[in-house]
TIPAGU-180862 format. One line per 5 residues: number of its first residue (from 1); for each residue x, z, y of N, C-alpha, C. Coordinates in steps of 0.1 Angstrom, whole numbers. Atoms other than C-alpha are relative to their C-alpha. Layout:
REM TIPAGU-180862
NUM) X/Z/Y/X/Z/Y/X/Z/Y | ...
REM end
This chain:
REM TIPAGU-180862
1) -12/-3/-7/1244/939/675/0/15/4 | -4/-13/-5/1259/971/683/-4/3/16 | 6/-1/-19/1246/989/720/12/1/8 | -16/2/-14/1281/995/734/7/-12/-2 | -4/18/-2/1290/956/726/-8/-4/10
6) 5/4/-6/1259/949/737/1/4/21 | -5/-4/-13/1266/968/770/11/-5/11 | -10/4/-2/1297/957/772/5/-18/4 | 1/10/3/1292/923/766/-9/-2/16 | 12/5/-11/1262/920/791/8/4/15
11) -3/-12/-13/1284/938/817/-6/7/11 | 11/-15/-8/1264/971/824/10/9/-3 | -11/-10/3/1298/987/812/12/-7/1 | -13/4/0/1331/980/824/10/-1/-11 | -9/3/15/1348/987/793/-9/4/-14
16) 10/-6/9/1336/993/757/6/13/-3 | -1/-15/-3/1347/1030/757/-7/4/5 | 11/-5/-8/1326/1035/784/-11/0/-5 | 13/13/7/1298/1013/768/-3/13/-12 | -3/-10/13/1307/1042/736/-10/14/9
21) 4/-15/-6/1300/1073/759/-13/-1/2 | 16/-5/-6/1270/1063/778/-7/1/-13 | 12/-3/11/1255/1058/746/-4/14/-8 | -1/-18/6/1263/1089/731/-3/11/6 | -1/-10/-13/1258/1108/763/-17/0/-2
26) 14/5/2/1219/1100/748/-12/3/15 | 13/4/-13/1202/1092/784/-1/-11/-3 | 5/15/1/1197/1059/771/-14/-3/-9 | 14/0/8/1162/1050/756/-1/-20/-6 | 1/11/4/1159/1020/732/-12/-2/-7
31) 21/4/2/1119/1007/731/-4/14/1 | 4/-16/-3/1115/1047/743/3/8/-7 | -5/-12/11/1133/1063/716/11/-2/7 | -18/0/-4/1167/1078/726/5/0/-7 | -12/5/6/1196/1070/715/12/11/0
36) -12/-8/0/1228/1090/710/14/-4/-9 | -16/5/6/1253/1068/688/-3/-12/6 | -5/16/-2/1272/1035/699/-4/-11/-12 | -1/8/10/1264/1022/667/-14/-7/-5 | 14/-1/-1/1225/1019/676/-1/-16/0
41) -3/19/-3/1216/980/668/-8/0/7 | 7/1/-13/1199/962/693/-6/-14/-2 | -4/13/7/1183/928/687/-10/-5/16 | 2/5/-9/1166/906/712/-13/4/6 | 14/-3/-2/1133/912/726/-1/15/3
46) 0/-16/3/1143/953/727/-4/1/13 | 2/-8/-8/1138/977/758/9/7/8 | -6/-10/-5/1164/996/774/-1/6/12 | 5/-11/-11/1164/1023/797/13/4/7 | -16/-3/-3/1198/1029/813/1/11/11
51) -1/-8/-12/1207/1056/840/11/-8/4 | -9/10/-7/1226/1037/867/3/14/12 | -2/-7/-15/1242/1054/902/-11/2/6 | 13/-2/-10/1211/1048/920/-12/2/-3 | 13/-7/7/1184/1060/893/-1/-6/-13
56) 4/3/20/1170/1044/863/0/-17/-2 | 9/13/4/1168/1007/852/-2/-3/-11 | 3/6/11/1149/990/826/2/-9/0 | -2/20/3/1160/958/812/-3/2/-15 | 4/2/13/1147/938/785/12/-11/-7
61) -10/11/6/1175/917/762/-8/-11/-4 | 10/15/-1/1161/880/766/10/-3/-15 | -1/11/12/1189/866/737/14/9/4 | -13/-11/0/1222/888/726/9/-10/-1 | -11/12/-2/1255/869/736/9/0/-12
66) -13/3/11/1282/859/715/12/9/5 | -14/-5/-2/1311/869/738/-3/8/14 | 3/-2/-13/1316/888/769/3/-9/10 | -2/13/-12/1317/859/795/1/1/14 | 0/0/-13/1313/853/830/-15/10/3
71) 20/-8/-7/1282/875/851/-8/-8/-4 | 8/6/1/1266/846/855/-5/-1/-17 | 6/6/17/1263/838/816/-5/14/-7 | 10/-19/9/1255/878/807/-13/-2/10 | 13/-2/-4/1227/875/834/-14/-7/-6
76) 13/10/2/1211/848/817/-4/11/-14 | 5/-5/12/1207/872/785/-11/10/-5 | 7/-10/-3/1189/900/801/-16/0/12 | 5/-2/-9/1161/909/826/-6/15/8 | 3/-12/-6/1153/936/850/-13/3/1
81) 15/-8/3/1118/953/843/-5/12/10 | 5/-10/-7/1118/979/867/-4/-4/15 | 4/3/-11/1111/959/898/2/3/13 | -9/-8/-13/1136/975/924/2/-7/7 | -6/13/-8/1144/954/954/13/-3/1
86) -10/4/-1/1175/959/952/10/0/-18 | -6/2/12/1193/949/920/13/13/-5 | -5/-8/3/1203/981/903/14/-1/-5 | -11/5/7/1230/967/880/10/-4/12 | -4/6/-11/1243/946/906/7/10/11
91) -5/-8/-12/1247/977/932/12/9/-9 | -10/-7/11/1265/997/901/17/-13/-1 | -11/12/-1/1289/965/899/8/5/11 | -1/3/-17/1295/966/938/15/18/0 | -4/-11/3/1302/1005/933/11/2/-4
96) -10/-7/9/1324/1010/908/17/-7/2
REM end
């Protein structure tokens, strides 16, 4: 799967345009290599590295979705690796 679907999909990007830039905007790191096209595949088990409002999170993709769905059903897809107390994603949500 593509990383701005996947982005998009997981909702860590409000839209896929957005989902397009950040990727291209290459602060994203996929298993530590950066990235710089939208077109970067991504498969389950990967690494990413994201810049968020509030600093950095890592998440690992547990199983890549089908559709973009409800939160709840993108949270089950992913996990947070960086161990923040406060839910990076989650606060970017809140934000935006």
């Amino acid at each position: 799967m593509r990383i701005d679907k996947l982005l998009w999909f997981l909702r860590l990007a409000k839209t896929r345009p957005i989902a397009q830039a950040l990727a291209e905007e290459g602060h994203m790191r996929l298993n530590g290599r950066r990235i710089d096209r939208a077109h970067q595949k991504v498969s389950a088990g990967d690494v990413l590295t994201l810049p968020t409002p509030s600093g950095v999170a890592v998440v690992e993709v547990i199983a890549l979705p089908v559709r973009r769905g409800p939160p709840s059903e993108a949270e089950e897809c992913y996990r947070v690796l960086d161990g923040m107390a406060v839910h990076p994603i989650a606060a970017a949500r809140n934000d935006a």
